[in-house]
Biotite code that builds the C-alpha atoms (Angstrom):
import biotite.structure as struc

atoms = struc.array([
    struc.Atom([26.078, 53.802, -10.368], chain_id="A", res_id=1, res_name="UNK", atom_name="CA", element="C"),
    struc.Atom([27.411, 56.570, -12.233], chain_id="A", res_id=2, res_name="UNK", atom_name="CA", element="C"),
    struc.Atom([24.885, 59.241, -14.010], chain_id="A", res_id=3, res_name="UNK", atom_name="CA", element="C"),
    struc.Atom([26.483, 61.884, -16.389], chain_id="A", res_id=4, res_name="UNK", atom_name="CA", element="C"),
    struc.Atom([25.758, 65.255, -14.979], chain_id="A", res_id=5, res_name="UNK", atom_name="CA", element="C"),
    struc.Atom([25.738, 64.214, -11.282], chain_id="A", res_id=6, res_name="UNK", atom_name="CA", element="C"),
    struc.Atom([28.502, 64.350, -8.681], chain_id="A", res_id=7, res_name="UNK", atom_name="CA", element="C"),
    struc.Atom([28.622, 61.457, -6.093], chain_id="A", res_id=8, res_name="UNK", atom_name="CA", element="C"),
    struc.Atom([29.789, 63.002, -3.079], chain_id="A", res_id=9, res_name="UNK", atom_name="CA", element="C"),
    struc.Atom([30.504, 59.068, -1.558], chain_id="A", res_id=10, res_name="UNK", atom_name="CA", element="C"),
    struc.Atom([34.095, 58.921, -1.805], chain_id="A", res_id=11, res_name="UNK", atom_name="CA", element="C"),
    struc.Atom([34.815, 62.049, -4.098], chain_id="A", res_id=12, res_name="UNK", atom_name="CA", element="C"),
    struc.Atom([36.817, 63.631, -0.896], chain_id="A", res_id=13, res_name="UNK", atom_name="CA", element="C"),
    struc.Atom([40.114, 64.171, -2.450], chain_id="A", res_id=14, res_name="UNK", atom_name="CA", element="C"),
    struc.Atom([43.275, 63.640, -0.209], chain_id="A", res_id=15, res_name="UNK", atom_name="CA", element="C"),
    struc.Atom([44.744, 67.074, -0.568], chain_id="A", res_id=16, res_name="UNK", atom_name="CA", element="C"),
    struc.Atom([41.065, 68.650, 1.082], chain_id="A", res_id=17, res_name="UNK", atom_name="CA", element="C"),
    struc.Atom([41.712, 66.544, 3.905], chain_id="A", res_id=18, res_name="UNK", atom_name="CA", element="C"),
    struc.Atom([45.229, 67.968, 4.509], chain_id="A", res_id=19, res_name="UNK", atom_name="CA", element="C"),
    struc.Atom([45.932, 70.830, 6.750], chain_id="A", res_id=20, res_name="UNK", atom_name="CA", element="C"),
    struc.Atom([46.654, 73.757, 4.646], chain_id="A", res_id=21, res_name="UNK", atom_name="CA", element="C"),
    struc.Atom([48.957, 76.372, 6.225], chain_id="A", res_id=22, res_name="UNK", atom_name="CA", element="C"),
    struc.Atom([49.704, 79.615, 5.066], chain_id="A", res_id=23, res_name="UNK", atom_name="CA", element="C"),
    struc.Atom([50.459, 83.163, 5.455], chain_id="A", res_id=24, res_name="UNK", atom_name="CA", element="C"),
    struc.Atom([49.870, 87.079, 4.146], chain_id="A", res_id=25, res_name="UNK", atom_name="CA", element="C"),
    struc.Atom([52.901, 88.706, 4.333], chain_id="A", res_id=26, res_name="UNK", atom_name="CA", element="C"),
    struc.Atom([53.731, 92.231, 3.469], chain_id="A", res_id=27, res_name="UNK", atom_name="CA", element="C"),
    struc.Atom([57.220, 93.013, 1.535], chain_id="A", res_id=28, res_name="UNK", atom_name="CA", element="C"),
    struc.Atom([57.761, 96.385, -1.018], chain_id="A", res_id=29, res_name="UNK", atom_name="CA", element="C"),
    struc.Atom([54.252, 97.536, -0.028], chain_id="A", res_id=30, res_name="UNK", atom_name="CA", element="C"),
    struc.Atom([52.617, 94.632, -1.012], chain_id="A", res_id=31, res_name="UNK", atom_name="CA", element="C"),
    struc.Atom([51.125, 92.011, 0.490], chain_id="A", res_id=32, res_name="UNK", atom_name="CA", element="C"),
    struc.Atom([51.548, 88.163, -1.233], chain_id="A", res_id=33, res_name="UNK", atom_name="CA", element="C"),
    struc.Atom([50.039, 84.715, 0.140], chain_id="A", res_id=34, res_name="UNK", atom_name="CA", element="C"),
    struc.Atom([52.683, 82.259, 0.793], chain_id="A", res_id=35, res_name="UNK", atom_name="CA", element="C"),
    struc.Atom([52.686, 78.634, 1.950], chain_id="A", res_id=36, res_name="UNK", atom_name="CA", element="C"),
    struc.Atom([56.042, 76.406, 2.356], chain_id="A", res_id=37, res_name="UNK", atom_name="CA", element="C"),
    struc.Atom([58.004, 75.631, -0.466], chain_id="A", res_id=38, res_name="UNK", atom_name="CA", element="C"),
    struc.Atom([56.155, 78.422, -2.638], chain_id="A", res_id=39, res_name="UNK", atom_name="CA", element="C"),
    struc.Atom([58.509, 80.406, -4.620], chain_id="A", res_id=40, res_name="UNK", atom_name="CA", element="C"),
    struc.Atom([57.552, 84.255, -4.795], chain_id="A", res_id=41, res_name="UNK", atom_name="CA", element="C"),
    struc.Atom([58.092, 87.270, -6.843], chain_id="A", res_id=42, res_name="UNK", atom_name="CA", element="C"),
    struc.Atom([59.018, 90.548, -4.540], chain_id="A", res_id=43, res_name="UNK", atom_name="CA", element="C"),
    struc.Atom([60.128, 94.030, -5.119], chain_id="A", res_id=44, res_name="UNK", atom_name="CA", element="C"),
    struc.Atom([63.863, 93.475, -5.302], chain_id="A", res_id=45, res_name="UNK", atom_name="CA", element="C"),
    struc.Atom([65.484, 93.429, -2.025], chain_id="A", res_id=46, res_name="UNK", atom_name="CA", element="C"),
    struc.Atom([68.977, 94.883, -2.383], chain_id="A", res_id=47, res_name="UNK", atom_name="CA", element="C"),
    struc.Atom([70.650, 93.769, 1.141], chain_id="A", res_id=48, res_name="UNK", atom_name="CA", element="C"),
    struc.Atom([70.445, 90.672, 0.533], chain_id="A", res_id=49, res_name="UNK", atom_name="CA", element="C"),
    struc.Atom([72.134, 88.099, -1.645], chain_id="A", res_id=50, res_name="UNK", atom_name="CA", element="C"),
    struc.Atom([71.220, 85.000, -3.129], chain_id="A", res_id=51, res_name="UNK", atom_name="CA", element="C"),
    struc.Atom([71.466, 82.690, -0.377], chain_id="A", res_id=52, res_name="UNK", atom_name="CA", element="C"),
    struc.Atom([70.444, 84.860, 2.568], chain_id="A", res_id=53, res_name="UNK", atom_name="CA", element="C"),
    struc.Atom([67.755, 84.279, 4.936], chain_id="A", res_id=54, res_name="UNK", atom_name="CA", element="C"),
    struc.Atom([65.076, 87.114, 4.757], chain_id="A", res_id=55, res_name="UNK", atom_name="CA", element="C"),
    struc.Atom([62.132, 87.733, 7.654], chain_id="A", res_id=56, res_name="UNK", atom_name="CA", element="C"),
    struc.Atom([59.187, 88.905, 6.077], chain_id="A", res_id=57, res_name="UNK", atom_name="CA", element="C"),
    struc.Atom([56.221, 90.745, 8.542], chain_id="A", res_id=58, res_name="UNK", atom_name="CA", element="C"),
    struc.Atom([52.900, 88.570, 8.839], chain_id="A", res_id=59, res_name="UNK", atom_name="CA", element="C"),
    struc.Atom([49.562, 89.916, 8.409], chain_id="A", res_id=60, res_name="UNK", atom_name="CA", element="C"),
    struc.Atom([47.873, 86.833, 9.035], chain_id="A", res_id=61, res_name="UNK", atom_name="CA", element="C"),
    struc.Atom([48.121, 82.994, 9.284], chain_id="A", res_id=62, res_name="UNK", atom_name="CA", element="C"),
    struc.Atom([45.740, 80.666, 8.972], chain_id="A", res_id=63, res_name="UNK", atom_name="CA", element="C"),
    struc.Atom([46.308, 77.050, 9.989], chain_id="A", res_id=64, res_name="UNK", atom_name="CA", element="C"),
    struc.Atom([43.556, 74.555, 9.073], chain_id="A", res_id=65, res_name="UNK", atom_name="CA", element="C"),
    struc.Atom([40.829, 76.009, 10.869], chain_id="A", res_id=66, res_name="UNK", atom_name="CA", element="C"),
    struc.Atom([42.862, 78.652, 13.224], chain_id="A", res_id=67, res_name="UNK", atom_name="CA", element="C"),
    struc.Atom([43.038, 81.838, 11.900], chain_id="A", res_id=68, res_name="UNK", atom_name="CA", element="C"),
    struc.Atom([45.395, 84.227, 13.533], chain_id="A", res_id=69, res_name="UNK", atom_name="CA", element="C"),
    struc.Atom([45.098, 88.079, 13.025], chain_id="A", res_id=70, res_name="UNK", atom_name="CA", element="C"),
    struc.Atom([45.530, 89.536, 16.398], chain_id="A", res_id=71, res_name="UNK", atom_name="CA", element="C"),
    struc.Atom([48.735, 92.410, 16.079], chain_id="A", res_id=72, res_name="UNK", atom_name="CA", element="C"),
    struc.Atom([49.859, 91.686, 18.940], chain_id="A", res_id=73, res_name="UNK", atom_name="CA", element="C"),
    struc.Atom([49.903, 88.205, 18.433], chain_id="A", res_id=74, res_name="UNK", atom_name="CA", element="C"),
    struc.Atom([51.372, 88.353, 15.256], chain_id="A", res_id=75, res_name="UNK", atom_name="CA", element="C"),
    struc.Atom([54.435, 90.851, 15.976], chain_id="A", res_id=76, res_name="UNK", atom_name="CA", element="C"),
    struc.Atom([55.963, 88.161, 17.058], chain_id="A", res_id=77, res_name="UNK", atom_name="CA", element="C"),
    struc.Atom([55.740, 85.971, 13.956], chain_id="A", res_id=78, res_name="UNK", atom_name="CA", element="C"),
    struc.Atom([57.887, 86.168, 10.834], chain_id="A", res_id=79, res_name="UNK", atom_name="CA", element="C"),
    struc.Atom([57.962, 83.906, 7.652], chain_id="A", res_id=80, res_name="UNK", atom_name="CA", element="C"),
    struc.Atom([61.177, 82.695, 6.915], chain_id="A", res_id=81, res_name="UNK", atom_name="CA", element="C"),
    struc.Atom([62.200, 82.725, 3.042], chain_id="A", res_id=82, res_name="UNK", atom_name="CA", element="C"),
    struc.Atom([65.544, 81.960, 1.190], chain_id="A", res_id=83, res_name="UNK", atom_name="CA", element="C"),
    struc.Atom([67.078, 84.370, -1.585], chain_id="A", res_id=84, res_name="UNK", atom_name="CA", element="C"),
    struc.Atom([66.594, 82.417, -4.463], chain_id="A", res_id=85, res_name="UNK", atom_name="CA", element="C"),
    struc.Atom([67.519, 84.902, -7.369], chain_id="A", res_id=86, res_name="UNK", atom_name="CA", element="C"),
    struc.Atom([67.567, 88.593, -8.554], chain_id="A", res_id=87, res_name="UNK", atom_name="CA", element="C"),
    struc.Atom([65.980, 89.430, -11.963], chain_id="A", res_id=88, res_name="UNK", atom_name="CA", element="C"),
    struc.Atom([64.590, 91.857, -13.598], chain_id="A", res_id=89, res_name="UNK", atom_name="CA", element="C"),
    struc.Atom([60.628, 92.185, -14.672], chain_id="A", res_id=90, res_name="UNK", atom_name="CA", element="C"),
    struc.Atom([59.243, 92.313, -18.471], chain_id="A", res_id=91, res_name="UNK", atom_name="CA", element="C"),
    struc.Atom([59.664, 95.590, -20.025], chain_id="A", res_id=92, res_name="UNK", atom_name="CA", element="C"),
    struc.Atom([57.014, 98.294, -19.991], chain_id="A", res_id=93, res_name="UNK", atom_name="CA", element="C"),
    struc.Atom([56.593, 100.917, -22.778], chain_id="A", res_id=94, res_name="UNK", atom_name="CA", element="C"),
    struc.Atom([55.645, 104.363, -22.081], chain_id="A", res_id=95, res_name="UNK", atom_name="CA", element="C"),
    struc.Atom([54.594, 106.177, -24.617], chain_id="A", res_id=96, res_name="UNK", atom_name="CA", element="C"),
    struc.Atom([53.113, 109.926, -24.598], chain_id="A", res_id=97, res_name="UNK", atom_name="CA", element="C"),
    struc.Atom([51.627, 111.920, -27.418], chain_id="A", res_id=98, res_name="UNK", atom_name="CA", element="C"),
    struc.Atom([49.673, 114.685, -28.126], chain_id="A", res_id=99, res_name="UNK", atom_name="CA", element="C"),
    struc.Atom([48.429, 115.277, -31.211], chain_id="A", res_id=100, res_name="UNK", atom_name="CA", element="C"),
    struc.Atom([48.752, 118.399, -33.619], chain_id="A", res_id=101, res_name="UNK", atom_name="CA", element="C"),
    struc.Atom([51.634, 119.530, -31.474], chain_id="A", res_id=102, res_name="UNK", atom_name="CA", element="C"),
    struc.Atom([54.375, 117.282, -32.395], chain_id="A", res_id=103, res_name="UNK", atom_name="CA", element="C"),
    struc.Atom([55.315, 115.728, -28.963], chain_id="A", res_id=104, res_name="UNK", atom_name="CA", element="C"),
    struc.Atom([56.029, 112.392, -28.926], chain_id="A", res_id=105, res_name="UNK", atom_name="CA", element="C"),
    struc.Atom([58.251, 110.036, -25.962], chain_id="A", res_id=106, res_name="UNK", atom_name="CA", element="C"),
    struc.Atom([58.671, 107.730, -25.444], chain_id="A", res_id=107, res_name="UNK", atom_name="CA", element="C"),
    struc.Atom([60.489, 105.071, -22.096], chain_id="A", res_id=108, res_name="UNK", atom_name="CA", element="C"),
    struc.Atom([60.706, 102.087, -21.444], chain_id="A", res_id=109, res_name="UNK", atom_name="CA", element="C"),
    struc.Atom([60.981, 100.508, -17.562], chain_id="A", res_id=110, res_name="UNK", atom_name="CA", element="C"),
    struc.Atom([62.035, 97.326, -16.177], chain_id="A", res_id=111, res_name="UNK", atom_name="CA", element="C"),
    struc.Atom([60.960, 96.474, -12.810], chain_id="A", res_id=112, res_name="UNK", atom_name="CA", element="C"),
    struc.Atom([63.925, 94.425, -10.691], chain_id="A", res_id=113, res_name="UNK", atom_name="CA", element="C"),
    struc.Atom([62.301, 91.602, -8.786], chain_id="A", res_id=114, res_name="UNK", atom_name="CA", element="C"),
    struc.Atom([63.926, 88.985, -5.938], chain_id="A", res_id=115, res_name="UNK", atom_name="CA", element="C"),
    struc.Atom([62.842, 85.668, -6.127], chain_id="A", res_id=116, res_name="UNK", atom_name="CA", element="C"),
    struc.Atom([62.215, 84.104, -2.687], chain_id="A", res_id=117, res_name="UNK", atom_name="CA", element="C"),
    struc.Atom([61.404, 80.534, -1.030], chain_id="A", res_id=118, res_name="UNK", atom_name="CA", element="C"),
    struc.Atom([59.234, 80.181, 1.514], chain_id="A", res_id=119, res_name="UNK", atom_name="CA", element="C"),
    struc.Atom([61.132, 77.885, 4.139], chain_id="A", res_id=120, res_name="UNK", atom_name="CA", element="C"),
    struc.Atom([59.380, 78.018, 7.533], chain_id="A", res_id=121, res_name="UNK", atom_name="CA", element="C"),
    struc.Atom([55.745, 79.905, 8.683], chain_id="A", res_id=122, res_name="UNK", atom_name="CA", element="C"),
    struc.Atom([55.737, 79.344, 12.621], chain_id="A", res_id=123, res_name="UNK", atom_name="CA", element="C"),
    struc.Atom([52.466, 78.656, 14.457], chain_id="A", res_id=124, res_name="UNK", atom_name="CA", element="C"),
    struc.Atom([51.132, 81.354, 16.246], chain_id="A", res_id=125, res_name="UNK", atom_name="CA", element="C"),
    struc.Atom([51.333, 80.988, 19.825], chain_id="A", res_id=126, res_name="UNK", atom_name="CA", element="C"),
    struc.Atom([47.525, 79.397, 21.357], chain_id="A", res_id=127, res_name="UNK", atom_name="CA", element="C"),
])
């Protein structure tokens, strides 16, 4: 019987909790980003590689279901595979300084460049 306001936890386990969720932090431009296969991810432009390439990206951690894996050691060993999807450039930023009764005024403008990456393989960390 259904009551308004109340959550019956019978068969209200939906299928994607029951899958095993895999994914990884990863560190690229300074920054770390958490990636799972097939996610497509913004990075600080990468300018040896072209669209196409295969890029290795250093792991920070992975966790695998329950298995989380964040030994150094064990993780030197491990790097996420991605694909070069594309190169573009960020929105634009305004900078704008002023003091006042002085007359100074500038004013730039800065557009980040960005490479768009697919994650294609995390491997399992070695048990």
């Amino acid at each position: 019987m259904f009551v308004p306001g109340r959550l019956d936890c019978g068969d209200a386990v939906p299928e994607r909790e029951s899958e095993i969720r895999v994914y990884a932090i990863v560190r690229s431009g300074g920054r770390q980003h958490k990636v799972a296969v097939g996610d497509i991810v913004e990075v600080d432009k990468i300018s040896t590689a072209k669209v196409g390439d295969t890029v290795e990206l250093s792991t920070l951690l992975v966790v695998d279901g329950d298995a989380v894996t964040s030994d150094p050691w064990v993780l030197a060993g491990i790097k996420v595979q991605a694909e070069v999807v594309d190169h573009h450039k960020g929105v634009k930023i305004d900078i704008l300084r002023y003091k006042n009764k002085t007359g100074y005024r500038r004013r730039q403008g800065h557009r980040q460049q960005y490479t768009a990456i697919k994650v294609t393989e995390i491997p399992a960390a070695a048990k």
